[in-house]
GURONU-754173 format. One line per 10 residues: number of its first residue (from 1); their letters; for each residue x, y, z of N, C-alpha, C. Coordinates in steps of 0.05 Angstrom, whole numbers, plus 5000, padded with zeros to 4 digits. Example, Ala and Ser with C-alpha at 12.3 -4.5 7.8 and 13.67 -1.06 7.14 Angstrom:
<rs>
1) AS) 5264 4886 5156 5246 4910 5156 5264 4934 5156 ~ 5257 4955 5142 5273 4979 5143 5258 5001 5157 $
</rs>
This chain:
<rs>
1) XXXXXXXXXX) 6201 7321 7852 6201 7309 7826 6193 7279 7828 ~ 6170 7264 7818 6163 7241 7809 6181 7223 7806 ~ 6190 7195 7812 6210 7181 7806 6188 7162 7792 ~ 6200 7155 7768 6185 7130 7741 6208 7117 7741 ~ 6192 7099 7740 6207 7071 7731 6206 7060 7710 ~ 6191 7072 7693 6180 7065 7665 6187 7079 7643 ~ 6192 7084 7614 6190 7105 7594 6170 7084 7580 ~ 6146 7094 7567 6129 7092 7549 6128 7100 7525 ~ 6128 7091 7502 6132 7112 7479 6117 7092 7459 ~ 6100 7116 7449 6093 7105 7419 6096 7124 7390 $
11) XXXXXXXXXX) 6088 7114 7377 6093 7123 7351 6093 7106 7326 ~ 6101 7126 7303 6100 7102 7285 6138 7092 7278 ~ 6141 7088 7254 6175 7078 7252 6196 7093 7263 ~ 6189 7124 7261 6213 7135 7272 6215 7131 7298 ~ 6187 7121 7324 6194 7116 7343 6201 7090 7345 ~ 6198 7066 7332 6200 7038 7331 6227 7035 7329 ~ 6233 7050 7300 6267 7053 7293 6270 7034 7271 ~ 6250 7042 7249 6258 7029 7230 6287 7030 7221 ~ 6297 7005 7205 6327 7001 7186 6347 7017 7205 ~ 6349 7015 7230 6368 7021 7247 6369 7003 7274 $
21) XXXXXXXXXX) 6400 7001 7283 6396 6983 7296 6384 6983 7330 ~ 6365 6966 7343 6349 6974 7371 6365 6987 7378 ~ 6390 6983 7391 6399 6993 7415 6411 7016 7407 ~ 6410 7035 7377 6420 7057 7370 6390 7074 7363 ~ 6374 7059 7382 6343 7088 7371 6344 7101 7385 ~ 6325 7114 7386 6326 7142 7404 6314 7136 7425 ~ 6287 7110 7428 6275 7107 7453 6289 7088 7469 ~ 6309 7066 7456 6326 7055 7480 6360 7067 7484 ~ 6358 7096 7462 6385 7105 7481 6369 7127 7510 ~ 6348 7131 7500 6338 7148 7521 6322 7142 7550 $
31) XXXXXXXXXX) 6320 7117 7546 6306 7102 7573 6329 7098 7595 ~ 6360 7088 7570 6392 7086 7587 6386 7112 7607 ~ 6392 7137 7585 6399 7150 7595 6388 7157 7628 ~ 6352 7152 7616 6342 7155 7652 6338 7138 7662 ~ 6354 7116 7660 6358 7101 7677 6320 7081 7685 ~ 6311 7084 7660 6282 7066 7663 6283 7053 7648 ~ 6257 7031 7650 6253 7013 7626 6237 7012 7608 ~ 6245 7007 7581 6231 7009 7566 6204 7003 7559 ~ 6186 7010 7547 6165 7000 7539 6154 7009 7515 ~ 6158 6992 7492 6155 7018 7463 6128 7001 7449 $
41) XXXXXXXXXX) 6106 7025 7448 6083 7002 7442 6084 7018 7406 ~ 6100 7030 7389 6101 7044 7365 6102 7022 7345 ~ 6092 7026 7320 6091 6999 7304 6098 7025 7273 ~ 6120 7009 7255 6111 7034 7231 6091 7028 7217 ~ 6083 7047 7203 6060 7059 7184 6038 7064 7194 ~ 6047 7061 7225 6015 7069 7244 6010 7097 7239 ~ 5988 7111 7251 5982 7138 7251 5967 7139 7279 ~ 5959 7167 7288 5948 7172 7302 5929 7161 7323 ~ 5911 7148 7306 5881 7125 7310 5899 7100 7327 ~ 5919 7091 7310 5927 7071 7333 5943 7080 7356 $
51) XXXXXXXXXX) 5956 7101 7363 5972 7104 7381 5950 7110 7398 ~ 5927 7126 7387 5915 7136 7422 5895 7101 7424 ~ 5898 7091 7412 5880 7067 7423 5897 7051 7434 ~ 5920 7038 7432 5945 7027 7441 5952 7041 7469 ~ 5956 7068 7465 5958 7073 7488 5941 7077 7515 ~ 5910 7077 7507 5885 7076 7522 5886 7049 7527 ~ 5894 7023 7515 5896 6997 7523 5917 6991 7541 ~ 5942 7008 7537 5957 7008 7564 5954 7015 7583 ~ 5935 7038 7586 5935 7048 7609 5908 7028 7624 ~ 5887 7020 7612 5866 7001 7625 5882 6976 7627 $
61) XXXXXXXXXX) 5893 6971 7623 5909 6949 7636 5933 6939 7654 ~ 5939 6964 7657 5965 6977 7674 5961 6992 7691 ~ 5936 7004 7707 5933 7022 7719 5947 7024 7746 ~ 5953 6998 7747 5962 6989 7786 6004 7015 7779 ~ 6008 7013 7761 6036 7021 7752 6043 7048 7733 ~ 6011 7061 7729 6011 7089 7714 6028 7107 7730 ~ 6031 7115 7756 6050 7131 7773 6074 7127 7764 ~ 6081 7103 7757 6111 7100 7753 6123 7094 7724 ~ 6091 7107 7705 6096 7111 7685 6105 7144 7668 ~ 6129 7150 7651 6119 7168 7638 6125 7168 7603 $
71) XXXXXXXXXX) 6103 7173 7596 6095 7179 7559 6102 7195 7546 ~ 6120 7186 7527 6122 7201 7499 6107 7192 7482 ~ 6097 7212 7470 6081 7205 7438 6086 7220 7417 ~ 6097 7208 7390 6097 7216 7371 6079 7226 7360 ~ 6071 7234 7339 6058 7236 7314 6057 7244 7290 ~ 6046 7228 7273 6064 7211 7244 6061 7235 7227 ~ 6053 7225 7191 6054 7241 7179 6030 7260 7180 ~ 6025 7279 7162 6000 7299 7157 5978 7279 7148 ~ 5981 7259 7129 5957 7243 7115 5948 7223 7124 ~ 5964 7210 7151 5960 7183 7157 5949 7173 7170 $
81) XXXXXXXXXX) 5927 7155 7156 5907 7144 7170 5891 7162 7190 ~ 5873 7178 7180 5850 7195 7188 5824 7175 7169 ~ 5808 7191 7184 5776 7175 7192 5762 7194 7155 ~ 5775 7190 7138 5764 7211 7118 5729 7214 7109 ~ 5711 7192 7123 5688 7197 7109 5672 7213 7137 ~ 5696 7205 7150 5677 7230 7179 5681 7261 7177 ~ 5709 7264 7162 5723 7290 7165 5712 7308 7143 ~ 5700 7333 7156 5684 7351 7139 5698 7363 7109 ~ 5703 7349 7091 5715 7353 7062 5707 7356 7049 ~ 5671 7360 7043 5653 7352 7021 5636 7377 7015 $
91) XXXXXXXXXX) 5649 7394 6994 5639 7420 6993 5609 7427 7001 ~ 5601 7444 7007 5569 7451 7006 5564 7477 7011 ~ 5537 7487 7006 5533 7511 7016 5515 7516 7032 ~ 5500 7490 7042 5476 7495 7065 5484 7503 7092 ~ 5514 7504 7108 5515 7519 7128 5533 7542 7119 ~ 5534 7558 7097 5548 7579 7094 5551 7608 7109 ~ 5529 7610 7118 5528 7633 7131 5531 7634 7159 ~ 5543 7609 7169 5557 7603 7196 5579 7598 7194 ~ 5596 7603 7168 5622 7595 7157 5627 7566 7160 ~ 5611 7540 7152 5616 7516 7156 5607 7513 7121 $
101) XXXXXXXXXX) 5630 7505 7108 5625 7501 7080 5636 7486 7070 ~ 5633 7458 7086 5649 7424 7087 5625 7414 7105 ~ 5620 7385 7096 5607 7374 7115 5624 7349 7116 ~ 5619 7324 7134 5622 7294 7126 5606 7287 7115 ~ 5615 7265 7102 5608 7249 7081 5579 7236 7085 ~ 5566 7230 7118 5542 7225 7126 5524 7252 7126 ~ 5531 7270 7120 5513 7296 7126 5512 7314 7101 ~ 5535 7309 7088 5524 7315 7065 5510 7294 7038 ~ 5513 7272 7049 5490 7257 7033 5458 7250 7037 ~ 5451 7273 7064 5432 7273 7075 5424 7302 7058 $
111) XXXXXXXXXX) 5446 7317 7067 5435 7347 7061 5446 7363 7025 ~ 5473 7351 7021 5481 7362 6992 5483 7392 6992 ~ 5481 7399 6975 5481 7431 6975 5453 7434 6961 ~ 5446 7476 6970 5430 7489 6955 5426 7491 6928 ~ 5464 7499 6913 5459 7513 6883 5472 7480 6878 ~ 5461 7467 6852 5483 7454 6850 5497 7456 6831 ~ 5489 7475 6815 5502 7495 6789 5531 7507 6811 ~ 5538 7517 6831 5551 7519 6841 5577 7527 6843 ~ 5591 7501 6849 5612 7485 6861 5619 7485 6829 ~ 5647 7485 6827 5662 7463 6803 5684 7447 6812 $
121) XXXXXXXXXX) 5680 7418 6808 5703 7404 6819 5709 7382 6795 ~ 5730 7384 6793 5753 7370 6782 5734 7349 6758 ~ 5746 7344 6732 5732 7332 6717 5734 7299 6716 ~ 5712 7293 6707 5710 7256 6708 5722 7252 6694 ~ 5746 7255 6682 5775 7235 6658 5793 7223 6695 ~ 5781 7200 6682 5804 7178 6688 5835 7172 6680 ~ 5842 7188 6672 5862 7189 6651 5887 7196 6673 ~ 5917 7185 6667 5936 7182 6680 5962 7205 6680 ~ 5976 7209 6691 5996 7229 6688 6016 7215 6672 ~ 6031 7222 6651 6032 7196 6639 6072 7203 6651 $
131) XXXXXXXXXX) 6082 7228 6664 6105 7231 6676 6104 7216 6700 ~ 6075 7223 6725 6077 7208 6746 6068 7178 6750 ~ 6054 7173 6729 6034 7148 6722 6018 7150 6755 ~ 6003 7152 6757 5990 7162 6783 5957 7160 6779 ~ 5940 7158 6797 5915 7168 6789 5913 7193 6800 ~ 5884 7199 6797 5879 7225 6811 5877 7242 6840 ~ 5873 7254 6856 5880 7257 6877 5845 7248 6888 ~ 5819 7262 6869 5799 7248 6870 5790 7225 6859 ~ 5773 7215 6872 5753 7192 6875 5722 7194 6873 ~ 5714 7180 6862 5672 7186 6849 5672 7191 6880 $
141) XXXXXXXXXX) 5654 7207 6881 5645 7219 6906 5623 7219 6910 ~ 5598 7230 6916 5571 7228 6921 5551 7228 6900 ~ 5536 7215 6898 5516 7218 6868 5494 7235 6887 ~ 5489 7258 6872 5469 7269 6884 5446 7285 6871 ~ 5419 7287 6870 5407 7287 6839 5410 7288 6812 ~ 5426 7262 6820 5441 7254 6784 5459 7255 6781 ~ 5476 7275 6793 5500 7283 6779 5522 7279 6812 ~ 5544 7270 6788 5571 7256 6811 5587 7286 6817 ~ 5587 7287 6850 5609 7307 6855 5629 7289 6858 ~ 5656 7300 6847 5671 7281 6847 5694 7307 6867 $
151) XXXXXXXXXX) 5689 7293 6896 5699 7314 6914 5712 7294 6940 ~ 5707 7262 6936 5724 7249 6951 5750 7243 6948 ~ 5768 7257 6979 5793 7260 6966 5807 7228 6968 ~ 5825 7212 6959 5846 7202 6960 5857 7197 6981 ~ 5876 7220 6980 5898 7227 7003 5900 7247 6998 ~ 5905 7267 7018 5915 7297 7021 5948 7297 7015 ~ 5951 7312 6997 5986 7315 7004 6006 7321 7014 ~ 6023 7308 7029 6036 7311 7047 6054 7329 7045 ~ 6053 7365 7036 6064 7379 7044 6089 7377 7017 ~ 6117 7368 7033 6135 7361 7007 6144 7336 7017 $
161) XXXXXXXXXX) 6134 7320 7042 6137 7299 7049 6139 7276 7024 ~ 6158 7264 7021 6160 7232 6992 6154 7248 6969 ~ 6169 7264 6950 6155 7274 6932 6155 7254 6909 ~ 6137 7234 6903 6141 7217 6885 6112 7210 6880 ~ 6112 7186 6865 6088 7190 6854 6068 7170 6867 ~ 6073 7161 6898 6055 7145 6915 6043 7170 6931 ~ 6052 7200 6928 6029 7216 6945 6024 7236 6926 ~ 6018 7222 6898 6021 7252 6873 5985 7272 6886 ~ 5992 7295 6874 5964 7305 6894 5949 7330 6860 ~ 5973 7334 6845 5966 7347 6823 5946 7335 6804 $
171) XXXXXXXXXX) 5927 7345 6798 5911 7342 6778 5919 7343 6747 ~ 5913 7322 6730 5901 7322 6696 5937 7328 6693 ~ 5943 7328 6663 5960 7340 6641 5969 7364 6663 ~ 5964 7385 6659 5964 7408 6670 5983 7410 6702 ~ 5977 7389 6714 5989 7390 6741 5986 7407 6752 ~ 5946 7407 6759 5942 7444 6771 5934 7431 6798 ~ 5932 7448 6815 5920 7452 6841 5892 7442 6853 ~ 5885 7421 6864 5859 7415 6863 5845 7440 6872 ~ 5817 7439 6869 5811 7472 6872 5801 7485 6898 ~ 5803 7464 6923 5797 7465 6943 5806 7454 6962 $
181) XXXXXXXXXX) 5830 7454 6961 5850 7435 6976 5854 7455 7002 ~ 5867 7478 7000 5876 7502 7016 5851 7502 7042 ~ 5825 7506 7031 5806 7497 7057 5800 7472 7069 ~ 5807 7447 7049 5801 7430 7055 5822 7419 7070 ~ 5852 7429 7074 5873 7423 7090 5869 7436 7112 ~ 5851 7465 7119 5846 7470 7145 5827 7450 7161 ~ 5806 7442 7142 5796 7424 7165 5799 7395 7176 ~ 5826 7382 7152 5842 7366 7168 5865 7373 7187 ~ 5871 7399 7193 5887 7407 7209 5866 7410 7236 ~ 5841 7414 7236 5825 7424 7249 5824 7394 7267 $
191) XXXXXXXXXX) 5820 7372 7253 5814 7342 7264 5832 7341 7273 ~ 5861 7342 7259 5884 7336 7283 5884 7343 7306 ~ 5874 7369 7308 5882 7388 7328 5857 7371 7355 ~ 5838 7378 7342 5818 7362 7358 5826 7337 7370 ~ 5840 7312 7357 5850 7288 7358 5865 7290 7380 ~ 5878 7312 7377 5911 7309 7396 5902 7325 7425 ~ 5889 7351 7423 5881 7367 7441 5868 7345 7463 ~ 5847 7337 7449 5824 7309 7464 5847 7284 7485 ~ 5853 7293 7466 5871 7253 7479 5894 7270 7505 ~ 5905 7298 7505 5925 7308 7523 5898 7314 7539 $
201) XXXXXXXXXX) 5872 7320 7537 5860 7321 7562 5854 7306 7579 ~ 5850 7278 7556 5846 7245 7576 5867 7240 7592 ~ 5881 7251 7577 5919 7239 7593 5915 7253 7624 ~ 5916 7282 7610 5922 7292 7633 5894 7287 7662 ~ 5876 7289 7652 5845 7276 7669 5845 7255 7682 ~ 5869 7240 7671 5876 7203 7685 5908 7208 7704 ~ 5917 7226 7708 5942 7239 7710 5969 7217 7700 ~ 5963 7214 7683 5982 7199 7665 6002 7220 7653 ~ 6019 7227 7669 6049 7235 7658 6052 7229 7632 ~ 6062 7255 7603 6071 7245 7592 6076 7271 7569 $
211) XXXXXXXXXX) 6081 7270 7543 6097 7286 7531 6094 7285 7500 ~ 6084 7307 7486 6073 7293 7453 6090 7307 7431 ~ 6105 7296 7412 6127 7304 7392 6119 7301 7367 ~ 6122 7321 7353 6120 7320 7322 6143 7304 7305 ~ 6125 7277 7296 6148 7263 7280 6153 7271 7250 ~ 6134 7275 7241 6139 7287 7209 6132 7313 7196 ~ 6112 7320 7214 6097 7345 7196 6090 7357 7222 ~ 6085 7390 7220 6089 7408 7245 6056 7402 7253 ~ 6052 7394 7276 6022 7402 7285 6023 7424 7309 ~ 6046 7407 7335 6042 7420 7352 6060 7441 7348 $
221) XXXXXXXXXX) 6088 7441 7328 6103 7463 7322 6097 7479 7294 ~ 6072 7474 7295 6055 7489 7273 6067 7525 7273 ~ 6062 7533 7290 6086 7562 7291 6112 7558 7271 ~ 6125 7540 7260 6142 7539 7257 6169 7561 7273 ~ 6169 7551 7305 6188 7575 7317 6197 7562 7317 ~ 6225 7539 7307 6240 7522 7316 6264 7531 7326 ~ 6280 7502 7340 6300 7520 7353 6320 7507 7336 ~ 6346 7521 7340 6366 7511 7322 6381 7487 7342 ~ 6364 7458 7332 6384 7439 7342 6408 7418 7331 ~ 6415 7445 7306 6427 7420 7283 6448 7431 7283 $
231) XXXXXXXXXX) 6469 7413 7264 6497 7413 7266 6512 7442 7248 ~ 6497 7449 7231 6493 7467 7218 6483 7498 7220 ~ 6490 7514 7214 6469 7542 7213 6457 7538 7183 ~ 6463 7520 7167 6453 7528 7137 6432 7503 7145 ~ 6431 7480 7155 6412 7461 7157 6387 7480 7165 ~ 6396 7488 7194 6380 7501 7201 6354 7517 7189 ~ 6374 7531 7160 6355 7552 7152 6356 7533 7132 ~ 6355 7514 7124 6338 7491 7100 6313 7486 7116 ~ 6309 7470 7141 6296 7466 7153 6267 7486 7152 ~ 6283 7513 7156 6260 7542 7167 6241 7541 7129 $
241) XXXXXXXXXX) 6271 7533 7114 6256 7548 7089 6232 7522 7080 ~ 6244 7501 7080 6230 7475 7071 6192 7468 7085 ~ 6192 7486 7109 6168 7487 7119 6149 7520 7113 ~ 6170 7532 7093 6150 7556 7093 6139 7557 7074 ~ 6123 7576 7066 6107 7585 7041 6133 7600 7025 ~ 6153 7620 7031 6159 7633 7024 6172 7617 7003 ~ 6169 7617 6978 6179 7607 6951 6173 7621 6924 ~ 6195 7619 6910 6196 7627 6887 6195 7614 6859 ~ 6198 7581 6875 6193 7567 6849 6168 7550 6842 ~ 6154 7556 6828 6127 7546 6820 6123 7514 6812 $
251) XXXXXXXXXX) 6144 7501 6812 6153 7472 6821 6150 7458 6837 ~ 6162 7473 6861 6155 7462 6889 6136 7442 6885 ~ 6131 7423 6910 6116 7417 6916 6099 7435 6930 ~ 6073 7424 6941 6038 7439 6946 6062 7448 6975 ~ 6064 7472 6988 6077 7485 7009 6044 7492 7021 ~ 6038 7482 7047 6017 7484 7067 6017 7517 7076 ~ 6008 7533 7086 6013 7557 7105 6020 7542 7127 ~ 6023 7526 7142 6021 7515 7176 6015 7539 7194 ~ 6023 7559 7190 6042 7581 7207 6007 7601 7214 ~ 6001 7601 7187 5963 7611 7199 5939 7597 7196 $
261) XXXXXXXXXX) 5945 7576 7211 5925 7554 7207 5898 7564 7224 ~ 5873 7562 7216 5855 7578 7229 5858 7559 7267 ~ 5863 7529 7257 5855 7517 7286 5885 7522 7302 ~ 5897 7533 7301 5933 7542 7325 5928 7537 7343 ~ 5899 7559 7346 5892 7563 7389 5874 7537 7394 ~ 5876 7516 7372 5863 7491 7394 5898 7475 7399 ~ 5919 7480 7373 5942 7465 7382 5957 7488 7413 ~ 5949 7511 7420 5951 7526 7434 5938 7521 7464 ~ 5918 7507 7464 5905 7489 7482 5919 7480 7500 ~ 5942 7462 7492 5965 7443 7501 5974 7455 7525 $
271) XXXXXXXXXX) 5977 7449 7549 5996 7460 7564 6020 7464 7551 ~ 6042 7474 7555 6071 7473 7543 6093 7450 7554 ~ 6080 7445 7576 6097 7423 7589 6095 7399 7582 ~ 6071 7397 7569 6068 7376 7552 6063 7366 7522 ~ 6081 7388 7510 6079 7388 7484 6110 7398 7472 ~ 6124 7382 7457 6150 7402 7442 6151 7410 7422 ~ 6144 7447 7423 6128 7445 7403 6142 7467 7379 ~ 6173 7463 7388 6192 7475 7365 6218 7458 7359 ~ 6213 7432 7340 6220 7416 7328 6198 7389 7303 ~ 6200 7392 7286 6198 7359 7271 6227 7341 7270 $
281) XXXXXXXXXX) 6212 7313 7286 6233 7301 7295 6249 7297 7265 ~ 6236 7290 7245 6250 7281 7222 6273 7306 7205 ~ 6260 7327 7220 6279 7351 7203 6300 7363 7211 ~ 6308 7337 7231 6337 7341 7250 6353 7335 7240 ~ 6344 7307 7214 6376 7289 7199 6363 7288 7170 ~ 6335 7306 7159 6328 7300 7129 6348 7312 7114 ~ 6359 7335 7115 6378 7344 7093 6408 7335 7101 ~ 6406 7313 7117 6438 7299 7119 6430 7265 7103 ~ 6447 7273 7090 6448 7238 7063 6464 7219 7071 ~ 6474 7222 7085 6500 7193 7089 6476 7185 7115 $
291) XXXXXXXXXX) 6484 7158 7110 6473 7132 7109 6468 7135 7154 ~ 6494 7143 7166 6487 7143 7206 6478 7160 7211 ~ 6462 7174 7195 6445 7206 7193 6416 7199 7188 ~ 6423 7193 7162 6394 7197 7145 6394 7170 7123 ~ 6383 7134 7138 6388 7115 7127 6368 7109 7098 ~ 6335 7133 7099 6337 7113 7070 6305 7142 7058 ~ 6314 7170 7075 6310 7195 7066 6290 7195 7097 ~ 6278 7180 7104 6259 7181 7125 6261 7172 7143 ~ 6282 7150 7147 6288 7150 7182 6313 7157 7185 ~ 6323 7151 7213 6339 7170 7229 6363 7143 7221 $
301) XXXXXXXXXX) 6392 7141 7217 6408 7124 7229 6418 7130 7258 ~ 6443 7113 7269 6456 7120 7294 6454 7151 7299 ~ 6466 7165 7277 6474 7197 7286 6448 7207 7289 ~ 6422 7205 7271 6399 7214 7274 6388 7206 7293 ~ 6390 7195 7310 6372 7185 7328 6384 7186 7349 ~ 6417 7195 7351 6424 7204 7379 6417 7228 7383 ~ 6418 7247 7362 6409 7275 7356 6382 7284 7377 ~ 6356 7262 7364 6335 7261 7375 6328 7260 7398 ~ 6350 7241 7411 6357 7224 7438 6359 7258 7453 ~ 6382 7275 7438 6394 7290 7457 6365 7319 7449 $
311) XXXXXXXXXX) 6351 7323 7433 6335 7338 7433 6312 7324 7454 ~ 6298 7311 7451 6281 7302 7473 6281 7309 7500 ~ 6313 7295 7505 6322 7293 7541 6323 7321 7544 ~ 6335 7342 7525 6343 7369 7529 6312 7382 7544 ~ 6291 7372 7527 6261 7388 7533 6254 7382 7562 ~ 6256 7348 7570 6247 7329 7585 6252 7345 7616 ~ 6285 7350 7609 6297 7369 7630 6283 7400 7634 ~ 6285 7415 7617 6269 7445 7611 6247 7442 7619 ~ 6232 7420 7619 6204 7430 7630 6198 7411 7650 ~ 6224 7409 7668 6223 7397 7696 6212 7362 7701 $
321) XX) 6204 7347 7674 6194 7330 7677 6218 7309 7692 ~ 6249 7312 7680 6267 7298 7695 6297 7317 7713 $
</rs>
């Protein structure tokens, strides 16, 4: 077994440790525990884009000390901070018959579609929700012989993540369903997958030890197989129900499938030893309300974050890393 001298960890707030205090997070009760030192390069409201560049800047500048490094990496919510005019969202029908019926935003303003009678997407009223006061989930989107597809998204919605009206995702009066969200959420699940798969090959290609955790929304525990690490058996099955489709109330918030996402076998890719990939860190202390649990609905307090502490080290151990 490897002896490190180091723990590395990034992420966004839940690894930083927002509104809780340092020495009660999860990454400096867990460095105690193994007896290494810290190094937390996590900043909140980051996403993805900065952790693998932060952490590619660690490692080119630290290389003499990578052996006696080992990495955790979070990752944040479903919507945050992706590259959206690269990511294929922009309906079309010129590669249809290869099942590619999204392009980016550079390729379909080259190419557009065949019919343009078509497509129907969402109508040009500007007009406000006047319950959520919100705009729309779209944005003017491509002018293309004349006429505006109005197919640039916003933000994707985060699942039932903040249900308020900074990630409203419902359309018009009506509060209907954008009409192409369901495909258009596979091929941001498709980028993640790509994002994360890519960057555990560099890791592992540089032999940089290290370890990747779902902080808000399931990528790598996209299975939803979780294990029961809560104080509860009823948390537990809040947890199972809060990530499934299975619902009866037409209220809900937009409930994702995760569970048959067409891209799995690229989050399947992962070695196992380097991925934990039956837990979201946040859905260890979200349905606990008092304040050393669950300080302000989205981060961890003391109790949440020792929780984390002891789920982590539990894996760290299981898959021989300590």
């Amino acid at each position: 077994m490897k002896k490190y001298k180091y723990l590395v960890v990034n992420g966004c707030s839940q690894t930083w440790g927002e509104n809780c205090r340092i020495d009660k997070t999860w990454a400096v009760r867990l460095a105690e525990r193994l007896g290494l030192e810290l190094i937390n390069l996590a900043t909140p409201g980051s996403g993805w884009i900065k952790l693998r560049t932060s952490t590619t800047s660690f490692i080119l500048h630290n290389k003499d000390i990578l052996d006696e490094c080992f990495f955790i990496l979070q990752k944040s919510t479903l919507q945050r901070l992706y590259d959206e005019e690269h990511l294929p969202i922009y309906r079309t029908d010129v590669w249809e018959k290869y099942n590619m019926k999204y392009l980016q935003l550079q390729d379909f303003s080259v190419m557009g579609v065949n019919d343009h009678e078509k497509f129907g997407y969402p109508p040009s009223d500007t007009s406000r929700d006047e319950h959520q006061n919100c705009t729309f989930l779209y944005d003017r989107g491509v002018i293309q012989n004349g006429r505006e597809k109005w197919m640039k998204l916003i933000q994707f919605p985060e699942h039932k993540h903040y249900p308020h009206c900074r990630n409203t995702w419902r359309l018009g009066d009506e509060n209907t369903y954008p009409p192409y969200i369901d495909e258009q959420f596979e091929e941001l699940m498709a980028y993640w997958a790509m994002e994360i798969l890519s960057f555990h090959t560099f890791l592992k290609h540089m032999n940089v030890d290290h370890i990747m955790v779902d902080g808000y929304s399931p990528f790598l525990s996209y299975k939803l197989n979780f294990r029961n690490y809560y104080v509860t058996d009823d948390e537990f099955e809040y947890v199972k129900k809060f990530w499934s489709v299975e619902t009866d109330d037409p209220f809900e918030e937009k409930v994702y499938d995760f569970k048959n996402i067409k891209a799995g076998w690229m989050f399947d890719s992962i070695d196992s030893e380097y991925k934990i990939d039956d837990v979201v860190l946040w859905s260890l202390y979200q349905f606990r309300r008092q304040k050393p649990w669950n300080v302000d609905g989205g981060h961890a307090g003391p109790k949440g974050m020792k929780l984390i502490t002891d789920v982590i080290e539990k894996n760290l151990k299981e898959k021989g890393w300590f």
